[in-house]
C-alpha positions as CSV (number, residue, x, y, z in Angstrom):
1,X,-33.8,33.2,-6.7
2,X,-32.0,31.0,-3.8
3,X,-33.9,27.8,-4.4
4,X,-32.8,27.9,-7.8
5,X,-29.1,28.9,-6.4
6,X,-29.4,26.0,-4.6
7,X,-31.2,23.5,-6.6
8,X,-28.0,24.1,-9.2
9,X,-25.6,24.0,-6.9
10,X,-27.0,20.8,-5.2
11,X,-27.3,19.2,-8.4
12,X,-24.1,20.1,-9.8
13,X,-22.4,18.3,-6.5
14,X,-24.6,15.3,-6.7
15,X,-23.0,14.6,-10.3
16,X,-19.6,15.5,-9.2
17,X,-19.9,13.1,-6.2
18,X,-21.1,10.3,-8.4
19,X,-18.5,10.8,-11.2
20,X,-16.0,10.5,-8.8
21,X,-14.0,12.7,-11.1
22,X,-10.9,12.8,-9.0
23,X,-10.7,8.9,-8.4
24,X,-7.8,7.3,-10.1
25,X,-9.4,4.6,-12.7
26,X,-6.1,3.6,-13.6
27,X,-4.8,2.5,-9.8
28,X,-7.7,-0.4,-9.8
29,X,-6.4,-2.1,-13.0
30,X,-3.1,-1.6,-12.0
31,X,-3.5,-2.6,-8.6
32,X,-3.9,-6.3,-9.9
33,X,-0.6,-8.4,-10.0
34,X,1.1,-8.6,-13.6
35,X,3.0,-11.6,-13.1
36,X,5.3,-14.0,-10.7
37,X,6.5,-12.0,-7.8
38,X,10.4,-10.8,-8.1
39,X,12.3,-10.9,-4.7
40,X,15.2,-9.1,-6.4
41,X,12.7,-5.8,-7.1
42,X,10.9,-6.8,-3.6
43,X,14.0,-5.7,-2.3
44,X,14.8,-2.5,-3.7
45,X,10.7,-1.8,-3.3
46,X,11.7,-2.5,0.5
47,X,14.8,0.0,0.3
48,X,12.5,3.0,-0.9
49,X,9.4,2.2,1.3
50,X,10.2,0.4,4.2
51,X,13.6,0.9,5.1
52,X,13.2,4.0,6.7
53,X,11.0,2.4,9.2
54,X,12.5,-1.1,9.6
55,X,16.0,-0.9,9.0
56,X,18.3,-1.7,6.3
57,X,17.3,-5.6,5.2
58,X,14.8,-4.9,7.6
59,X,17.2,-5.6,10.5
60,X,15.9,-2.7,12.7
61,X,16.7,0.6,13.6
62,X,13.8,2.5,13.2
63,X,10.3,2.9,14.6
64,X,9.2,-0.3,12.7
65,X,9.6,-3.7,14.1
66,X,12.4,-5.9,13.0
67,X,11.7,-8.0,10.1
68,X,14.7,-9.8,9.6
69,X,14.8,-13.1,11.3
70,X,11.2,-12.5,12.8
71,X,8.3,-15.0,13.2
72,X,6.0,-13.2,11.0
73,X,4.1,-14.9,8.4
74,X,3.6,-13.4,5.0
75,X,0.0,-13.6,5.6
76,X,0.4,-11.3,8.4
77,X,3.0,-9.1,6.7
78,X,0.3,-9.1,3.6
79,X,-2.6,-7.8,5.9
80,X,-0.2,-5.1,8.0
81,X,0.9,-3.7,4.2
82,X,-2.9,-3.7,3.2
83,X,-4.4,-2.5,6.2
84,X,-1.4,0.0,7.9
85,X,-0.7,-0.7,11.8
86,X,0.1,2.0,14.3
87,X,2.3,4.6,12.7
88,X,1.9,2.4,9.4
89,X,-0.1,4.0,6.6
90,X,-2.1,1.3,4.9
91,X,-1.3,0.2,1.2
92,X,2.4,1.8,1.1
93,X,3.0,-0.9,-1.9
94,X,0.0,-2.6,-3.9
95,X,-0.3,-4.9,-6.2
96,X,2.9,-5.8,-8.4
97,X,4.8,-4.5,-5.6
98,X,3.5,-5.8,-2.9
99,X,3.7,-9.4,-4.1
100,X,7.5,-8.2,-5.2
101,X,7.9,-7.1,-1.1
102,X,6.1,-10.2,0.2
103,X,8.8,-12.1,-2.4
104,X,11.6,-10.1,-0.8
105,X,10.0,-10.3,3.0
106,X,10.0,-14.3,2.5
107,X,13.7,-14.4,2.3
108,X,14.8,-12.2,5.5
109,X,11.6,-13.7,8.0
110,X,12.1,-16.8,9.7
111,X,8.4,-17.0,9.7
């Protein structure tokens, strides 16, 4: 009686674990960008996400570095927001928005 306890009970998380049915199918397609990045939403994106961290306009005052005026390049700022650093969580924006944030990022950096 345990083997077959455990035979269905192995078999039942073997086809849970490959449907993946708590994966989100609908954050891959929409993780694509829709269209031309929009500094303007970048902004307010940056306001509710990133703010709290790196200051108002990104001008400091929190544990995150200072954006404004920095020498960061939006390839760097692309790969911290992807990939987190330190305290950072990765991928606090994707897609649309990041490209809307890196929009909004490329008009306060001086890099």
């Amino acid at each position: 009686m345990p083997a077959i306890i455990f035979v269905v009970v192995s078999g039942t998380v073997f086809v849970l674990a490959e449907l993946h049915p708590a994966k989100d199918e609908g954050a891959a397609a929409s993780a694509a960008p829709a269209g031309p990045a929009d500094a303007a939403n970048g902004e307010q994106l940056f306001a509710d996400n990133c703010a709290g961290c790196h200051g108002e306009g990104g001008t400091g005052g929190g544990i995150g570095p200072t954006l404004a005026g920095s020498q960061i390049s939006l390839t760097e700022a692309r790969s911290t927001i992807e990939n987190g650093s330190g305290v950072m969580p990765a991928d606090l924006v994707s897609g649309q928005e990041l490209e809307d944030v890196l929009a909004y990022l490329g008009t306060i950096v001086g890099g």
